[in-house]
C-alpha positions as a Markdown table, in Angstrom:
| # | Residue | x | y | z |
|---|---|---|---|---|
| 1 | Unk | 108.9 | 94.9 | 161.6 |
| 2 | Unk | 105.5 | 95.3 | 159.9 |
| 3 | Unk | 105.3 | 97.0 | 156.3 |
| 4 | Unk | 102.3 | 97.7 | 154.6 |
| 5 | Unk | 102.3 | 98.4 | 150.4 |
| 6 | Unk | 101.8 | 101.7 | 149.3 |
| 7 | Unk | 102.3 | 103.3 | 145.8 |
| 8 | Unk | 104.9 | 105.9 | 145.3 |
| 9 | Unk | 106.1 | 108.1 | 142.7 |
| 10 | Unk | 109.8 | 108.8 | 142.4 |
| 11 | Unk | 111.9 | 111.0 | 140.8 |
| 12 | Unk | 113.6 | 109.7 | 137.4 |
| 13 | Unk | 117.1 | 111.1 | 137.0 |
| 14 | Unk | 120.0 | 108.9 | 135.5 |
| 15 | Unk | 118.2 | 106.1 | 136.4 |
| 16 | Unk | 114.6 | 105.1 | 136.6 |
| 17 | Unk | 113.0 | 105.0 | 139.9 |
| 18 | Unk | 116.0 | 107.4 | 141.6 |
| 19 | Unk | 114.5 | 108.2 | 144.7 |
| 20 | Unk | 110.6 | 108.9 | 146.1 |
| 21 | Unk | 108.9 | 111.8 | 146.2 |
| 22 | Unk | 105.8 | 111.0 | 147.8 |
| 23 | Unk | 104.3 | 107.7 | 148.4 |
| 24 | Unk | 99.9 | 107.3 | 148.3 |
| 25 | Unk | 98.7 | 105.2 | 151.4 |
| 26 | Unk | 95.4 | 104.9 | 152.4 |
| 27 | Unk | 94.2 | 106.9 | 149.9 |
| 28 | Unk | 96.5 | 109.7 | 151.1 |
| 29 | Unk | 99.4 | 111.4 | 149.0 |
| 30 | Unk | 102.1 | 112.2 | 151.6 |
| 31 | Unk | 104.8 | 114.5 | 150.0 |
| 32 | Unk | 108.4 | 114.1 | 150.9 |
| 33 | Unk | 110.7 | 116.8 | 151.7 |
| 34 | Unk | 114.0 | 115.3 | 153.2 |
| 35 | Unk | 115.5 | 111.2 | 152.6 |
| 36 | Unk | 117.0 | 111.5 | 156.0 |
| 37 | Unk | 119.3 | 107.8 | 155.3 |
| 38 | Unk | 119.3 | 105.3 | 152.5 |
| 39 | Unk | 121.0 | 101.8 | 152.2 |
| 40 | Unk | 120.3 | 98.5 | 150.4 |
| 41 | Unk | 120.6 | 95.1 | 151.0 |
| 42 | Unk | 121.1 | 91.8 | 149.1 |
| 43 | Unk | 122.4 | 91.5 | 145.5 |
| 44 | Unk | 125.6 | 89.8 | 145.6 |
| 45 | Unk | 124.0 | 86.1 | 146.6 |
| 46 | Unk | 121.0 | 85.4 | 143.8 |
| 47 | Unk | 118.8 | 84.1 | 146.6 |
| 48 | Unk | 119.0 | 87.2 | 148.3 |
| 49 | Unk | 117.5 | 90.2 | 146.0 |
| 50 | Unk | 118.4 | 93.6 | 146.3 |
| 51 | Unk | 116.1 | 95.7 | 149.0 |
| 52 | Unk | 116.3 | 99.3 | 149.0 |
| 53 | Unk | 115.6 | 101.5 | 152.3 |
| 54 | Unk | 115.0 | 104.9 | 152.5 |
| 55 | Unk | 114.5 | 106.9 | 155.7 |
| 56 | Unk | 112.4 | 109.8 | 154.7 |
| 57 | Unk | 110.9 | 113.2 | 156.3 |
| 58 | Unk | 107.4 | 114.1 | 155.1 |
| 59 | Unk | 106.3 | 118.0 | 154.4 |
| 60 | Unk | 104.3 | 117.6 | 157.9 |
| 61 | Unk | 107.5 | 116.2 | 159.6 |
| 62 | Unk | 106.7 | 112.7 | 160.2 |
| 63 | Unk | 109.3 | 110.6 | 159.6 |
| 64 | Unk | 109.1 | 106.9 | 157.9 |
| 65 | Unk | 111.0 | 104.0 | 156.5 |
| 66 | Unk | 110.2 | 103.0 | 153.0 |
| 67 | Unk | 111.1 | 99.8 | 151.4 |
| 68 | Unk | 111.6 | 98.7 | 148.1 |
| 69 | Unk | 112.1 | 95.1 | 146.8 |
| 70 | Unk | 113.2 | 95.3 | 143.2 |
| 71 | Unk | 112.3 | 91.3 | 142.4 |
| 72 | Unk | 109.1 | 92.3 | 142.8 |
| 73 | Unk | 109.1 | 96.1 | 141.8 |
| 74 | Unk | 107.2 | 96.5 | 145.2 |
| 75 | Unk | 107.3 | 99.5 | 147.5 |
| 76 | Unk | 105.7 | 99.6 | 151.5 |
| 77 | Unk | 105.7 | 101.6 | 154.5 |
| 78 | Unk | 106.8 | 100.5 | 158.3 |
| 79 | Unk | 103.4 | 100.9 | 159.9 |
């Protein structure tokens, strides 16, 4: 699996960073409209951070995998 980094701007409820909204890649905003799945990995062994997945349905209806990588407050796209 291939990811490629992207900026994205997520929705801020009880916590910071909730869940995305849209993500920016290649210069492109791409607005979200569904998180289809979400699951993490990682967090219990401290050589293995905590990775966050989401599974997410754009407003066009493309569908992509999103990861974040909380050591590194990094987010990317499966390309």
């Amino acid at each position: 699996m291939r990811f490629e980094p992207v900026r994205v701007v997520c929705y801020s409820g009880s916590r910071a960073d909730e869940r995305p909204t849209a993500f920016i890649r290649r210069g492109w905003r791409v607005e979200i409209a569904e998180i289809l799945d979400r699951w993490y990995e990682g967090g219990i062994d401290p050589g293995s951070p905590v990775v966050n997945y989401f599974r997410v349905r754009t407003a066009d209806g493309e569908e992509y995998l999103l990861r974040y990588l909380s050591l590194f407050d990094a987010w990317s796209v499966r390309v």
